[in-house]
C-alpha positions in Angstrom: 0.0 0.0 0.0 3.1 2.6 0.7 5.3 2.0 -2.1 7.4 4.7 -0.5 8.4 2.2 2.0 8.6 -1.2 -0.7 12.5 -0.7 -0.9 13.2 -1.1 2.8 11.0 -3.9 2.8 12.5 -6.1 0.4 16.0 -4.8 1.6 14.9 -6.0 5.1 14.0 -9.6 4.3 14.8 -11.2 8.0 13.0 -8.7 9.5 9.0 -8.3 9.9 8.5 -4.3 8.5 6.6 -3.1 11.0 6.6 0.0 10.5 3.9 -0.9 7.6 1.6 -1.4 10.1 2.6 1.2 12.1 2.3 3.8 9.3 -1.0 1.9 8.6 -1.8 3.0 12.5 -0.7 6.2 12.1 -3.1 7.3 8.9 -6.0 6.1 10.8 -4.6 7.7 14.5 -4.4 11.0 12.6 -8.3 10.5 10.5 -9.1 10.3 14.9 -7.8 13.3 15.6 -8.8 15.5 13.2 -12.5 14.0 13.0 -13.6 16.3 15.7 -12.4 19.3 14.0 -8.8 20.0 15.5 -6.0 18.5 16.3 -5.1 18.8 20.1 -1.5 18.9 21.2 -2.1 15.5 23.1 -3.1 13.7 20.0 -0.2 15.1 18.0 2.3 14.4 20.8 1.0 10.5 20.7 0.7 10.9 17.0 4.4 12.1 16.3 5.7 9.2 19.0 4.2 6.5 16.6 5.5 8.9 13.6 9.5 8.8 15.4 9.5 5.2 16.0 8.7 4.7 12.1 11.5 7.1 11.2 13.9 5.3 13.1 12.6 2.0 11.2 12.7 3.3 7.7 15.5 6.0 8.1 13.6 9.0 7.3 13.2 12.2 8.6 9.7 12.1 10.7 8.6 15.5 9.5 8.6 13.9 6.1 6.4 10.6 7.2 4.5 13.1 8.9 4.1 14.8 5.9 3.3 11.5 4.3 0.3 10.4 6.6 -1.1 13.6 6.0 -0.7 13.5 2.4 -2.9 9.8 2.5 -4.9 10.9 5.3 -6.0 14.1 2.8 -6.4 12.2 0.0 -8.5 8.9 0.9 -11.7 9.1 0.1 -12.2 6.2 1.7 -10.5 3.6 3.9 -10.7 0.7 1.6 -6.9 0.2 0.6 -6.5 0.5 4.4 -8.9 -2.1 5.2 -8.6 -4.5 2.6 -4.8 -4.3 3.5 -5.6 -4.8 6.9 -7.8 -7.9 6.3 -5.2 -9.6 4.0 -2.0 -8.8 6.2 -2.9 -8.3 9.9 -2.6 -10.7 12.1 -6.0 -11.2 14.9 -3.0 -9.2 17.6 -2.0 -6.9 15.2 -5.1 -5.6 14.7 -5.5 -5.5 18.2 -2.8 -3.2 18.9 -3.8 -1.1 15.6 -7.3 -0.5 17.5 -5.9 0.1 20.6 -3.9 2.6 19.4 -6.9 4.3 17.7 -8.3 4.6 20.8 -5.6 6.1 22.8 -5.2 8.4 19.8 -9.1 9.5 20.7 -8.6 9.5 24.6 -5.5 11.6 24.6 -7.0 15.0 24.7 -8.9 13.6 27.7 -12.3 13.8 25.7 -13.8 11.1 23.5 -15.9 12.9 20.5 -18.7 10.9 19.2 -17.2 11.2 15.7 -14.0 9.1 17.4 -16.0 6.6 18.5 -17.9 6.2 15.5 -15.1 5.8 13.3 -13.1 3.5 15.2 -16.0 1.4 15.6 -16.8 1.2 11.7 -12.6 0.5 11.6 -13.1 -2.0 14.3 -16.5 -3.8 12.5 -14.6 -3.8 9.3 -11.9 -5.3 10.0 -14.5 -7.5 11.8 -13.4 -7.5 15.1 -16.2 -8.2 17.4 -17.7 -5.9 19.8 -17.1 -7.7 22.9 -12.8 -6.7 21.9 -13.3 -3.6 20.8 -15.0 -2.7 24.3 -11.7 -4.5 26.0 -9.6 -2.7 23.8 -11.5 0.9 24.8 -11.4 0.6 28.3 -7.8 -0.7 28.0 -6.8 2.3 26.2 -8.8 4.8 28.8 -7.2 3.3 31.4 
C-alpha cells in the first residue's frame, strides 16, 4: 500500500516491516484526531511518537512521514486500501494493537468525540473484530 516504503521492505528480508503497520496505525490515528475538527497537542504528541519510531525503522526524517500520513490521510476518500490491506495482512494481535492505538489516539485529549467513537468502531466492525474486543480494547486504552 506505501510504495514509499517497498525498498526497505524487500532490503529488510529477515525482519517483519513493522513500521507498515505502524504507518498503517498512524493514517488512521491522525483520520481520529482531526474528526472532531482540530487536532489537540495530546493527539499530536502521541501521533508524532508512533511517527518517530517509524522514522527510526525506515530512516527518514519524521517530519517527512508526517508529511506522508497527511498527504494519504488528505487524499482517501475512503478507507478501503486500508482495510482490505488490513484484512489480508494483519494478524488477529496486530489488529489489536492497531485498534488500541486508535483509541488512545481518541482519549489523549482527555475527551472522546462521538465522531471518534464512531469511526473506530466502523474500523473495528470492518476489520470484523467483534464488539465484545473492541470494548476490552476501549477501556484498556482509557485506562
Amino acid at each position: 500500500m506505501f510504495g514509499f516504503f517497498k525498498k526497505e521492505k524487500k532490503a529488510v528480508a529477515s525482519q517483519k516491516p513493522s513500521f507498515e503497520i505502524e504507518l498503517t496505525a498512524a493514517v488512521l490515528a491522525y483520520e481520529i484526531a482531526r474528526s472532531d475538527g482540530e487536532i489537540s497537542d495530546e493527539e499530536l504528541s502521541l501521533l508524532m511518537l508512533e511517527i518517530e519510531k517509524i522514522s527510526k525503522k525506515v530512516g527518514r526524517d519524521k517530519e517527512e512521514i508526517f508529511k506522508i500520513v497527511e498527504i494519504y490521510s488528505n487524499d482517501s476518500i475512503s478507507f478501503h486500501d486500508f482495510i482490505e490491506d488490513i484484512n489480508k495482512n494483519y494478524s488477529k494481535e496486530e489488529k489489536h494493537l492497531l485498534l488500541k492505538f486508535m483509541w488512545q489516539t481518541a482519549f489523549s485529549d482527555g475527551v472522546l468525540d462521538v465522531d471518534e467513537e464512531r469511526l473506530i468502531r466502523r474500523v473495528a466492525d470492518l476489520i470484523r473484530v467483534k464488539d465484545v474486543e473492541v470494548l476490552k480494547l476501549k477501556h484498556d486504552a482509557k485506562s
